[in-house]
Structure formats: C-alpha cells, structure tokens
C-alpha positions in Angstrom: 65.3 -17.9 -73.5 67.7 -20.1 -71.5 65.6 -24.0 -71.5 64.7 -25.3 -68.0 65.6 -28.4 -65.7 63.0 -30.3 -67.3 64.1 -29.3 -71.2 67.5 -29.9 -69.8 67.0 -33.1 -68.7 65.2 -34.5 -72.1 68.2 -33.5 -74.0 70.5 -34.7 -71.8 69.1 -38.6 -72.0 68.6 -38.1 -75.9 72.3 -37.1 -75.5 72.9 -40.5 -73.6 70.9 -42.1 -76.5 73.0 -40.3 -79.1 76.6 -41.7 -77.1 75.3 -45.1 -77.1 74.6 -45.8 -80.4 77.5 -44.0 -82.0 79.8 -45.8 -80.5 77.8 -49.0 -80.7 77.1 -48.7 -84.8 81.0 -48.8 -84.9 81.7 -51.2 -82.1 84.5 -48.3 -81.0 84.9 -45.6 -79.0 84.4 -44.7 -75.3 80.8 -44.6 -73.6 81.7 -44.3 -69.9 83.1 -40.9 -69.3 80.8 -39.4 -72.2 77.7 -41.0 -70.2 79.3 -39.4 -66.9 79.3 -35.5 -68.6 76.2 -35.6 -70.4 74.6 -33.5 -67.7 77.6 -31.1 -67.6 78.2 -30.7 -71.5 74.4 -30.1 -72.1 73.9 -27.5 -68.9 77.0 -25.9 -70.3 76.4 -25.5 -73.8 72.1 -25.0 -73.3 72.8 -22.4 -70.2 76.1 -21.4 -69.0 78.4 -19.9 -71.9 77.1 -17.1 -73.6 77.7 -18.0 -77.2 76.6 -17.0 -80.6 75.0 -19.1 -83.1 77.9 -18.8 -86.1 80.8 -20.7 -85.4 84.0 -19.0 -85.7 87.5 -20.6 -85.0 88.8 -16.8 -83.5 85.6 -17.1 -80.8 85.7 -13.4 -80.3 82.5 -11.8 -78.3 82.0 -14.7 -76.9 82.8 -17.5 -74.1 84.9 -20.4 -75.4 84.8 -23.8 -74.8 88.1 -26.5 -75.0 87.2 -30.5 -74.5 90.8 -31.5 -73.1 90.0 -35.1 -72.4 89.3 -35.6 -76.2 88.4 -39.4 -76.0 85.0 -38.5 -74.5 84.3 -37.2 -78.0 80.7 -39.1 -78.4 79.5 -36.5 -76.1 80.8 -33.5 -77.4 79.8 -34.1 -81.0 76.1 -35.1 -80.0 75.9 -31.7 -77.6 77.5 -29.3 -80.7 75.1 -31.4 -83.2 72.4 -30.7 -80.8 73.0 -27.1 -80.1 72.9 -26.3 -83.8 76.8 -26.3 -84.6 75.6 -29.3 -87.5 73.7 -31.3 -88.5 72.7 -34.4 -86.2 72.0 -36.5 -88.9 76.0 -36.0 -89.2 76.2 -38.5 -85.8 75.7 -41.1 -87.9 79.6 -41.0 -89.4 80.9 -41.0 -86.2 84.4 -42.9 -86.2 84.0 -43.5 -90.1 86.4 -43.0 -92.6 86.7 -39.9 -94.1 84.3 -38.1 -92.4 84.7 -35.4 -89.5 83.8 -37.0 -86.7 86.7 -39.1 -85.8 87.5 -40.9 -82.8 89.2 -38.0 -80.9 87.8 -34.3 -82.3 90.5 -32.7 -84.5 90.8 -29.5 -86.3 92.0 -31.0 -89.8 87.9 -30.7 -91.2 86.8 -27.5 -90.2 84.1 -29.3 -87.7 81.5 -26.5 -86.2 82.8 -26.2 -82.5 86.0 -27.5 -82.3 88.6 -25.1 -82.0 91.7 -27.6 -81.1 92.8 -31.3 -81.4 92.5 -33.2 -78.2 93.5 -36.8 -79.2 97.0 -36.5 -76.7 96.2 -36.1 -73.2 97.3 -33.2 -71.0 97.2 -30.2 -73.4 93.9 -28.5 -73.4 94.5 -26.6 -70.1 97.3 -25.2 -71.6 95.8 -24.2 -74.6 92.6 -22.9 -73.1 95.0 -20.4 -70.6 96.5 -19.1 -74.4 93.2 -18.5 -75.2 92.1 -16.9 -71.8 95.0 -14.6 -72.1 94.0 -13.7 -75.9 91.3 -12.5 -74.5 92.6 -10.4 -71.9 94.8 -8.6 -74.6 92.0 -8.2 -76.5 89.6 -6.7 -73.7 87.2 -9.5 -74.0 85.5 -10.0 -71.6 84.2 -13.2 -72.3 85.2 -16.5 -70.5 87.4 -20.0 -71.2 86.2 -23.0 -69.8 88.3 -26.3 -69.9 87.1 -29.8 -69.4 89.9 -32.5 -67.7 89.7 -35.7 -67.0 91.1 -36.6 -63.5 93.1 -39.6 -64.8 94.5 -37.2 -67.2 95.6 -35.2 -64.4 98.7 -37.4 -64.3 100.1 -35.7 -67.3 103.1 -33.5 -66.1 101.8 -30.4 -68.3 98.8 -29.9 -66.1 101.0 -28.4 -63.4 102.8 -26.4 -65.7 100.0 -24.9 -66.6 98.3 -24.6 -63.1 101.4 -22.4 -62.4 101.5 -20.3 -65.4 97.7 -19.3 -64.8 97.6 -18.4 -61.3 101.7 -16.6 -61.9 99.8 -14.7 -64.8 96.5 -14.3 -62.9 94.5 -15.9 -66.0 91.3 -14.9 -64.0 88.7 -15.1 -66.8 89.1 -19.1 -66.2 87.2 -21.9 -65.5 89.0 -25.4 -65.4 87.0 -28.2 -64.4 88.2 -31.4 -64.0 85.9 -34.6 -64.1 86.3 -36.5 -61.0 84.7 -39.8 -61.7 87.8 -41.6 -60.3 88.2 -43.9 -63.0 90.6 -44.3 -65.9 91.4 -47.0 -68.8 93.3 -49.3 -66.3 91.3 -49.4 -63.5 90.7 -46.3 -60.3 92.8 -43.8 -60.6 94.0 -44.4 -56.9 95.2 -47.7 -58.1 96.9 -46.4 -61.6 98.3 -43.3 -59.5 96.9 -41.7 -56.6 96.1 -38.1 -57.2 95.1 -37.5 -53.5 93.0 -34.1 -53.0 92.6 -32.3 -55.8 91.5 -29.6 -54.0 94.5 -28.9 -51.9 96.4 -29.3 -55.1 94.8 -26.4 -56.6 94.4 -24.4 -53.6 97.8 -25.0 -53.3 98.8 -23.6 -56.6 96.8 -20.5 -56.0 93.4 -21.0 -57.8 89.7 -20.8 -56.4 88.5 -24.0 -56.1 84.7 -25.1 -55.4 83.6 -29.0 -55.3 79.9 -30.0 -57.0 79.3 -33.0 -55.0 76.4 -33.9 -57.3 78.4 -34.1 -60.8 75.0 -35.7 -62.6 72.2 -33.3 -61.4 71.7 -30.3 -63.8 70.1 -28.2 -60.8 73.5 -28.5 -59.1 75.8 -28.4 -62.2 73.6 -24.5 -62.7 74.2 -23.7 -59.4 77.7 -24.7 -58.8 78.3 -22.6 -62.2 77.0 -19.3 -61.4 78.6 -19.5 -57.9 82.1 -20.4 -60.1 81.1 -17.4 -62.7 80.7 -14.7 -59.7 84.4 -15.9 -58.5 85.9 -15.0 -62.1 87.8 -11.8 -62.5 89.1 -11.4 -59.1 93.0 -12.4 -59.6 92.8 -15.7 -59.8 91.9 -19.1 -62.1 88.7 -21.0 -61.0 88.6 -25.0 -60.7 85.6 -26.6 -60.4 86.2 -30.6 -58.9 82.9 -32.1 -60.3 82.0 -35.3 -58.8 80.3 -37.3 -61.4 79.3 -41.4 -62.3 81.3 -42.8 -65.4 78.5 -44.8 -67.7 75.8 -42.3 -65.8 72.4 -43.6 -66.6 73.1 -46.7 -67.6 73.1 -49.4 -64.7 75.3 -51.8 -66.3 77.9 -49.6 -67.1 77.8 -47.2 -63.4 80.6 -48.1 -60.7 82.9 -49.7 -63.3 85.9 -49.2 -65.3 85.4 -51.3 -67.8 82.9 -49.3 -70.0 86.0 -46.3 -70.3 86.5 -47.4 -74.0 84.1 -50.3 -74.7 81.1 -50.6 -76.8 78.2 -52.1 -76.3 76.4 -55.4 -78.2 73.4 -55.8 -79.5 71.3 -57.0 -76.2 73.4 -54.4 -74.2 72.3 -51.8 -76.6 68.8 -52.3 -76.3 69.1 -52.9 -72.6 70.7 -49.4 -72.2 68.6 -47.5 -74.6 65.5 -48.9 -72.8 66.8 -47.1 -69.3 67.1 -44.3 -71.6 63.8 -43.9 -73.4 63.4 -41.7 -76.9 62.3 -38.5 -76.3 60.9 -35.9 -78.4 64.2 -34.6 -79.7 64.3 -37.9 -81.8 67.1 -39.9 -83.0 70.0 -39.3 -85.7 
C-alpha cells in the first residue's frame, strides 16, 4: 500500500534531519539543494516508480531512477536508506573514508540504488536516455526518470541529449530538472542566464509541464501522474519543478550560500529544532 500525504510528509522532515546531520558530522557536503528535493525524492521513491525491493544494477521489470546532479548526494542516500535499499544506520559513514557513501554517489562499492557515477556534471540525462532506450529494445515497459539541476543545465551535453531523445522519440522519459535558481556562485541568472526552460524544451520537441509548488508532496503526486499519462505518446517528458534550496530550514531558504556548506553546532540544533524527530528515528 502506497503511504499517504501525512506518512509522506514525516519521512520527508526525518529526511531533512538525516541531510543535516550527515553533512554536519563531517563539516562537508551540500545541504541546500538536498533540503530543496526532499519532498520530490521521497514522493518519488514512496509513490511514483514502481520498483521492486531487490536491487539489481540491470533494473529490468522495473522503473529506474538516475540522480544527475550527484552533489545532492545527502538526499539520495537517506531516501535509498530509507526505502530499504540499506541499512540507515549506514548514514552515519557518509563522506568517510573507505566507506560507500562518498561525497558524490559512485558505482566503485556496489551501493544498493546507484546504478551510475554522478560526481561530473551534465551526464545523467544522457545516460538515463541509454537506459530508456534499453528498455525499449527490451519491451519493457517500465519508465526512466532523471533528476537535473538547473545550474547544471549549462553543461553543453544536456542539449545533445535533449536532441537525441526527442530525434529517437525516447518516450518512456521523464527528465526533471530542479529549478531552484541557484548554483555554487550565486543565481543562475547571474552565473548564466538560462531564460525559459520551458520554451527551451518545447523547443527541442519534448512535453513539458511546470509544478509551481516544487516542496508540496500533494503537488509533486499530482504533477507526476499527469507527467506519467503523457509518457508513451512520441515524445520525452520534462517536468520544470519549482522548488526552495535549504527547504525547511529558515536560515538556509532564499540563499546561495548553503549550496555546499555545512552547518555548526548552534546552526545544527537551530535547524534540527524546525525539523523535529519523528517516529522514523535517527541513524
């Protein structure tokens, strides 16, 4: 039984809890843009894709999932750990040495749920259309979904991609790209202007649709099944979600600056009480 909003939302602020003292035990990594897909990672992994329970690195039977923007890793390993993929007490080796949770996810440890190495921006997309098509060939009918950042969106390859999906009709698709308008160095208007992604897309022959409301899990559902139902008709699906970098956190909302800081000590506690514990518990 899929869980509902409210078992949605618990998970998704013990996910937030999770983020912010990974990267705080290690005084590394990048809170912001994990914070802002919390509700989207959870949503997607608790009640869109249709997965099994065994990990397998072939993902056949079943809808696949590539994290592009591979710095948001604090996110993506508490959402896998959480989902059963392993064990959560794991969390507590993220960014150590010699363990398998490293800063960006690779493939080199045989981690539950990752099925590529995201640490160079610009290449998931690309990877997840192989995979899309893989599936075609093989008469799965299963579905790919990709997650972009939108400063990332300034890597070249993207639009190589765009082309070779729509060219190829890679219609079993769905790309989304996290439009928090924020990168390392400041808005992405400033760094380099990416004017409308959606005219962008459109332009290069995919169905786009915009969720306004990147942060609420009622929207993220809806916006999904309305993006599922446009799947198989010739064409690659974008989904433009709008969300908050640092989401849930007050301090960190509105800001560049948390993209790849951690927090202190006072911060810590000042973020995890805006974020109470929950009955999932902590790592």
């Amino acid at each position: 039984m899929k869980p509902n909003t409210q078992q949605l939302t618990e998970l998704t602020t013990q996910v937030r809890r999770d983020i912010l003292r990974m990267v705080h035990a290690v005084n590394s990594g990048h809170p912001g843009g994990s914070l802002g897909c919390a509700e989207y990672l959870v949503s997607l992994y608790q009640a869109i894709m249709d997965r099994k329970e065994t990990f397998t690195m072939d993902g056949e039977g079943e809808d696949l999932f590539f994290l592009s923007n591979g710095h948001i890793s604090p996110v993506f390993y508490s959402v896998l750990a959480r989902s059963g993929y392993f064990p959560v007490a794991e969390l507590a080796t993220f960014r150590k040495l010699n363990t398998r949770l490293q800063g960006h996810p690779c493939t080199h440890d045989k981690l539950p749920g990752v099925r590529m190495a995201s640490g160079s921006l610009g290449q998931g997309l690309s990877v997840g259309i192989g995979a899309a098509q893989a599936k075609k060939l093989n008469k799965d009918e299963h579905l790919v979904y990709v997650l972009l950042g939108d400063g990332e969106l300034q890597e070249g390859q993207n639009w190589e991609a765009m082309m070779y999906a729509s060219a190829n009709k890679i219609d079993n698709l769905i790309a989304t790209v996290d439009l928090n308008g924020k990168q390392i160095d400041g808005p992405t208007e400033d760094v380099l202007n990416l004017g409308s992604m959606k005219a962008k897309f459109e332009a290069f022959d995919w169905t786009v649709i915009e969720i306004k409301e990147g942060n609420s899990i009622d929207a993220i559902l809806k916006g999904y099944e309305q993006a599922k139902a446009l799947t198989k008709q010739g064409k690659p699906v974008c989904v433009l979600l709008h969300t908050e970098m640092g989401n849930g956190v007050d301090f960190m909302m509105g800001t560049h600056a948390w993209h790849g800081k951690a927090p202190n000590d006072a911060q810590l506690e000042e973020a995890l009480k805006q974020n109470p514990e929950t009955s999932f518990g902590d790592y």
